[in-house]
Wavefront OBJ file of the C-alpha trace (Angstrom):
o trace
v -44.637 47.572 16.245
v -41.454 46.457 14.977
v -40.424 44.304 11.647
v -37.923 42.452 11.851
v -36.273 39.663 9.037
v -36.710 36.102 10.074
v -39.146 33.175 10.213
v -42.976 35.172 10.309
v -44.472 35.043 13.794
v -45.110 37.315 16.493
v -43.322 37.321 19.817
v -43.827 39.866 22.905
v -40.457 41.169 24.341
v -41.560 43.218 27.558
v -43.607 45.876 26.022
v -42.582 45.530 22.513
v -43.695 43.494 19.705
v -41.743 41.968 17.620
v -43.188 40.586 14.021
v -40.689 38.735 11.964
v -40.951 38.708 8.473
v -39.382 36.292 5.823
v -36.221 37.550 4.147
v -36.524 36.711 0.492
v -33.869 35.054 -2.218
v -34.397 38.494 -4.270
v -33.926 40.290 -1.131
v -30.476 38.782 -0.378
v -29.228 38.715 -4.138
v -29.744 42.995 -3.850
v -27.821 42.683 -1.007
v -25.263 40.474 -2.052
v -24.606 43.035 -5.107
v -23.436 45.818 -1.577
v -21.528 43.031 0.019
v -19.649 42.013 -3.153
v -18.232 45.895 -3.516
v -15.173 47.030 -1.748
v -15.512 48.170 1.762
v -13.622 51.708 1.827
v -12.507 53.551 5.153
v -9.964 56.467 5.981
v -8.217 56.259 9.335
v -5.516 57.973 10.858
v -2.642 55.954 11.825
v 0.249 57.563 14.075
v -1.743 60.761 13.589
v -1.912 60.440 9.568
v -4.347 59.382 7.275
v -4.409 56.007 5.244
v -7.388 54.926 3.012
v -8.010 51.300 3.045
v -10.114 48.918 0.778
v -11.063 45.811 2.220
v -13.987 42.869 1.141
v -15.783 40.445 3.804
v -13.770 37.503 4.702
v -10.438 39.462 5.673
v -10.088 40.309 9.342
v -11.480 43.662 10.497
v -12.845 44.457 7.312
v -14.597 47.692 8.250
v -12.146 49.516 10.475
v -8.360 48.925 11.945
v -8.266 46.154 14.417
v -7.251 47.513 18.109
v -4.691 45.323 18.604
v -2.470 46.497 15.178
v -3.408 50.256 16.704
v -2.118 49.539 19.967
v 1.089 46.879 18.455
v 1.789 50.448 16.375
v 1.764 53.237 19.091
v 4.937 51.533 20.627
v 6.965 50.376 17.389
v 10.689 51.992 17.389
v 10.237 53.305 13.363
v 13.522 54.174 12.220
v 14.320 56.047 8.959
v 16.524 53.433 7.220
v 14.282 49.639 9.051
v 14.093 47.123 6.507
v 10.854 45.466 7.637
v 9.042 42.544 7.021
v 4.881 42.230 8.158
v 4.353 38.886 9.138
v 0.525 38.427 8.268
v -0.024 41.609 7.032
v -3.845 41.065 6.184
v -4.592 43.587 4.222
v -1.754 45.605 5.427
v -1.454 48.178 7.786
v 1.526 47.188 9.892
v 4.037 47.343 6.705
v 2.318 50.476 5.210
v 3.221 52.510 8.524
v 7.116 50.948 8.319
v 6.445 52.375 4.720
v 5.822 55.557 5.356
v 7.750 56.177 9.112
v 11.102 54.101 7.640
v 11.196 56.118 3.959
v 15.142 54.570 3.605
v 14.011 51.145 4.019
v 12.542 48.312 1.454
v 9.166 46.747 3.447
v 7.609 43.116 2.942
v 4.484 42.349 3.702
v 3.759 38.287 3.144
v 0.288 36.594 4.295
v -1.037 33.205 2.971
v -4.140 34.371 1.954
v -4.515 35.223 -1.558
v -7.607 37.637 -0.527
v -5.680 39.333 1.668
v -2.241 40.055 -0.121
v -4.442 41.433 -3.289
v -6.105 43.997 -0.810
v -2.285 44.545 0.919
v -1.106 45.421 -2.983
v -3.812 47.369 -3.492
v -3.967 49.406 -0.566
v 0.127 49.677 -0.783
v -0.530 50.933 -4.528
v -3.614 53.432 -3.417
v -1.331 55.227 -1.154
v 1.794 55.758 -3.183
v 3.982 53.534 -1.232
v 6.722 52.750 -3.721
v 9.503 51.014 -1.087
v 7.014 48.537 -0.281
v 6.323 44.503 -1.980
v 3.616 42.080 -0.734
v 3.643 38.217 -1.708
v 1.801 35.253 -0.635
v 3.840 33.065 1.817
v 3.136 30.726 4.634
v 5.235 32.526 6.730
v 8.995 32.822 5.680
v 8.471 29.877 3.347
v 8.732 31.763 0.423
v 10.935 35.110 1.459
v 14.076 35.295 0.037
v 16.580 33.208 2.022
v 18.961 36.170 1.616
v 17.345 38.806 2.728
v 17.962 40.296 6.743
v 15.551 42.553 8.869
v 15.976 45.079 11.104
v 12.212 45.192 12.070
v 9.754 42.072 12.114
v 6.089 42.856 13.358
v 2.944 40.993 13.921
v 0.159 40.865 15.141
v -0.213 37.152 15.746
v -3.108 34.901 15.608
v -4.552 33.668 18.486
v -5.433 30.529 16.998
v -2.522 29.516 15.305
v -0.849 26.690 17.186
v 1.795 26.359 19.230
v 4.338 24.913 16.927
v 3.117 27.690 13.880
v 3.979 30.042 16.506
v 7.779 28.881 17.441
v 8.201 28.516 13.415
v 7.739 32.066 12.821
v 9.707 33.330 15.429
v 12.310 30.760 14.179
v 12.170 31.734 10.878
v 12.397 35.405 11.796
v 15.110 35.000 14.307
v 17.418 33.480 10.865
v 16.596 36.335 8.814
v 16.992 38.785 11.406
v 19.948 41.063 11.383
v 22.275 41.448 14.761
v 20.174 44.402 16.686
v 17.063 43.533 14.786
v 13.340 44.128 17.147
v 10.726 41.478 16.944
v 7.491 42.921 17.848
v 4.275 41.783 18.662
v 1.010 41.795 19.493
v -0.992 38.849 21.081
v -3.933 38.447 22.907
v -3.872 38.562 26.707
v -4.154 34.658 27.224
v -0.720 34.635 24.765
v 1.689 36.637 26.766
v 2.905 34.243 29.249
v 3.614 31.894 26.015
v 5.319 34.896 23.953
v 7.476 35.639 27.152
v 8.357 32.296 27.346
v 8.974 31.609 23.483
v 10.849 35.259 22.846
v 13.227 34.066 25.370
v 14.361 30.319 24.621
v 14.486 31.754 20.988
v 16.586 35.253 21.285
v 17.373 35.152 25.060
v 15.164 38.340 25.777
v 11.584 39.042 25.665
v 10.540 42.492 26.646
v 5.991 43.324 27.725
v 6.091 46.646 25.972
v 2.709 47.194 27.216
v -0.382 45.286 28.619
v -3.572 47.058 27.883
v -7.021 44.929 28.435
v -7.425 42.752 25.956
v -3.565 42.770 23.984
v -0.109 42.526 25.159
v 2.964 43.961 22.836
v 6.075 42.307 23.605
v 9.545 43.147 22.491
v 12.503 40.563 21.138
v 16.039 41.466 19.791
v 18.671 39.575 17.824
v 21.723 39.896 20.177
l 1 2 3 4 5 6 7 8 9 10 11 12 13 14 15 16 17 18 19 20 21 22 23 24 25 26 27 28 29 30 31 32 33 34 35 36 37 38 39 40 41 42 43 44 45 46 47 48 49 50 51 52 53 54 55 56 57 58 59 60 61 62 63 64 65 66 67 68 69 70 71 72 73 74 75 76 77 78 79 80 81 82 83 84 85 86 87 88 89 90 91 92 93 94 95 96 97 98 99 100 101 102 103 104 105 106 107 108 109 110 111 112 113 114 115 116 117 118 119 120 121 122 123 124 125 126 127 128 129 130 131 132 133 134 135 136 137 138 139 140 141 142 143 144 145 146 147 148 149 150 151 152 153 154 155 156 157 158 159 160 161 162 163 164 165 166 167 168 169 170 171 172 173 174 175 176 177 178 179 180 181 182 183 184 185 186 187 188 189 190 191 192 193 194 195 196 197 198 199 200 201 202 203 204 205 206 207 208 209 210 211 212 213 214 215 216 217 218 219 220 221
């Protein structure tokens, strides 16, 4: 016999029975007390480790999402990138340009306000000191000034069409000559970033199509 939370009656799966019991209010308030602490993982990124804290509500709070892993195994790091993360969430893409580009200053903007507090935090817990995170809805709020040599994201899938051109847009202006625009998109995306990457910079390059995500390649000629 197996209990299982829910509404308190028995059902027969196959050979099994299943009673469901009533979850209580003081049951979920003890568990709301776990859920309310920081989720904490290790996880080896480009074959080092990074320790992350994370809370519900931010995407992939419990491990790295597949898509940033696979968007970083074919990045171009170099030493002296000035990068910006474009959505960082709570931050992975513009820790690695932290740590592989060591010459380089690294932004990492998002609009949520949960997420850049876990981005600072996670920056701050592993002693990257050439990296800054601030809210912004997109390049709204970066510094008109300042040029990139690297922009990465790992774009939503349900942003919309014009969100989309507006950060690739934005990032084309505050790119420097030579500057890479990568990304990562779902599968159903990639004929669109193909498309978009090249009435925007004239190139678009599929770095890789795995399963489910496609990383595609743009440069400021």
């Amino acid at each position: 016999m197996v209990c299982v939370g829910g509404l308190g009656y028995n059902e027969l799966f196959g050979f099994r029975e299943i009673v469901m019991t009533q979850t209580t209010l003081a049951d979920l308030q003890n568990k709301a007390k776990q859920w309310r602490q920081d989720i904490t993982f290790t996880q080896d990124v480009l074959g080092k480790p990074f320790t992350f804290h994370t809370t519900w509500g931010i995407f992939s709070p419990e491990k790295l999402d597949d898509g940033s892993l696979m968007l970083l195994d074919y990045i171009d790091f170099r030493a002296d990138d000035d990068s910006i993360d474009l959505g960082c969430g709570y931050g992975v893409l513009g820790m690695t340009a932290g740590r592989e580009c060591p010459n380089g200053q690294h932004l990492l903007i998002d609009k949520d306000f949960v997420a850049v507090e876990y981005a600072k935090l996670n920056c701050q817990k592993n002693g990257l000191t050439n990296t800054h995170v601030q809210m912004s809805n997109g390049f709204y709020h970066v510094n008109k000034d300042k040029k990139f040599s690297l922009v990465m994201s790992n774009l939503p899938a349900k942003a919309s069409k014009e969100q989309h051109y507006l950060y690739l847009l934005d990032a084309y202006e505050r790119m420097e000559v030579g500057g890479r625009f990568y990304v990562v998109t779902i599968n159903g995306l990639r004929d669109f970033m193909k498309r978009s990457f090249n009435e925007v910079f004239g190139n678009a390059d599929k770095i890789k199509q795995g399963k489910t995500y496609t990383v595609t390649l743009a440069v400021k000629q």
